[in-house]
C-alpha positions as a LaTeX table, in Angstrom:
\begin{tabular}{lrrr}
\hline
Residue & $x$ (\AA) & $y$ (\AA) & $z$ (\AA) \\
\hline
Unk1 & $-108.51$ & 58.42 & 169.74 \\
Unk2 & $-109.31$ & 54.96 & 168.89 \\
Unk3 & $-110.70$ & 54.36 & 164.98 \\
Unk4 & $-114.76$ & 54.06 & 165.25 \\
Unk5 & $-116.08$ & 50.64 & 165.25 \\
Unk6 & $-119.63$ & 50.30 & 164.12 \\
Unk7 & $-119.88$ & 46.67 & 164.55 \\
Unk8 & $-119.51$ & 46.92 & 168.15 \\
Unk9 & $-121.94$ & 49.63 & 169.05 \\
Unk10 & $-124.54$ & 47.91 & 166.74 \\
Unk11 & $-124.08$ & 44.55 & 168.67 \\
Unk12 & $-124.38$ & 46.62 & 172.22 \\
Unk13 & $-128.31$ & 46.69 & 172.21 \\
Unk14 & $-128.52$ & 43.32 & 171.11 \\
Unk15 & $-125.73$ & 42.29 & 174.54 \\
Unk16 & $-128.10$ & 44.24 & 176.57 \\
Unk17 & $-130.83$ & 42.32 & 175.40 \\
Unk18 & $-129.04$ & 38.87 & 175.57 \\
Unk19 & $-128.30$ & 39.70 & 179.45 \\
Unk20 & $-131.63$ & 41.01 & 180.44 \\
Unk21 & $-133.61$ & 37.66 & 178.91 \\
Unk22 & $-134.91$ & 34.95 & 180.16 \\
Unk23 & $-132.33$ & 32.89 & 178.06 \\
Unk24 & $-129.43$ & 33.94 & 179.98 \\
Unk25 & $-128.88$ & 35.90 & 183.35 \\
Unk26 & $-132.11$ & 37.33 & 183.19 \\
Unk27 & $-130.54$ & 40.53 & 184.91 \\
Unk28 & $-133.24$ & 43.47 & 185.67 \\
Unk29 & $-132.83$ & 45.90 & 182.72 \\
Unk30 & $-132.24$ & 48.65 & 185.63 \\
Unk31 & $-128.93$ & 46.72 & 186.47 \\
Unk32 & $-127.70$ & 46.80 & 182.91 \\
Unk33 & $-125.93$ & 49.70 & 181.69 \\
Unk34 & $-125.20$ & 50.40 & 178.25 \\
Unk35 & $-121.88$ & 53.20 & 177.54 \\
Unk36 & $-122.14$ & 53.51 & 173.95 \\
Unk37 & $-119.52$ & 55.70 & 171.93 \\
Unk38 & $-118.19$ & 57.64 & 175.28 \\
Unk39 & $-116.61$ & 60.56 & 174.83 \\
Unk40 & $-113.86$ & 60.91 & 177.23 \\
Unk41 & $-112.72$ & 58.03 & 179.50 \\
Unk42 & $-114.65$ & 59.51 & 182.72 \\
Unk43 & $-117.59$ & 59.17 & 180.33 \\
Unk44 & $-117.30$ & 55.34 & 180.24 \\
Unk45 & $-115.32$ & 54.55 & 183.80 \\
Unk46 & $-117.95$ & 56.90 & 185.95 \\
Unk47 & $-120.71$ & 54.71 & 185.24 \\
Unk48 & $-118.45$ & 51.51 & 185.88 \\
Unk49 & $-117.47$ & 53.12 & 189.01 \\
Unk50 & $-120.92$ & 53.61 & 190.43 \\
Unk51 & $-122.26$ & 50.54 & 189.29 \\
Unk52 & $-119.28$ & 49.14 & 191.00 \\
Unk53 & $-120.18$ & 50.48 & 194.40 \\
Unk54 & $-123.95$ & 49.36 & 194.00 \\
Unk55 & $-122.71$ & 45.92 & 193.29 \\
Unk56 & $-123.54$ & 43.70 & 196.02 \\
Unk57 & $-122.60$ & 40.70 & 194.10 \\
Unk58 & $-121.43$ & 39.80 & 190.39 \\
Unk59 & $-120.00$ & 42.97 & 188.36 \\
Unk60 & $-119.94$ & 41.95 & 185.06 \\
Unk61 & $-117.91$ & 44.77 & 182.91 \\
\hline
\end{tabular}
């Protein structure tokens, strides 16, 4: 198991934010998924996996 590292799940919101606003890709917050702290690896590859499949386009990851 990997040491905790606050920094990065604090910044997380804040990347989700950046990405969703009209500043920068302006993605739909519905295409922008957050994995914060998983606890197992399926936990954080199953959501990359299905937004992988409902990518018709850019997958940003």
């Amino acid at each position: 198991m990997l040491e905790p590292l606050p920094a990065v799940a604090n910044n997380l919101p804040a990347l989700a934010r950046a990405l969703t606003g009209p500043a920068s890709w302006n993605l739909p917050v519905r295409h922008c998924t957050v994995v914060a702290e998983p606890d197992t690896a399926r936990d954080m590859l199953d959501p990359v996996k299905e937004a992988a499949e409902a990518a018709s386009d850019t997958l940003l990851v």
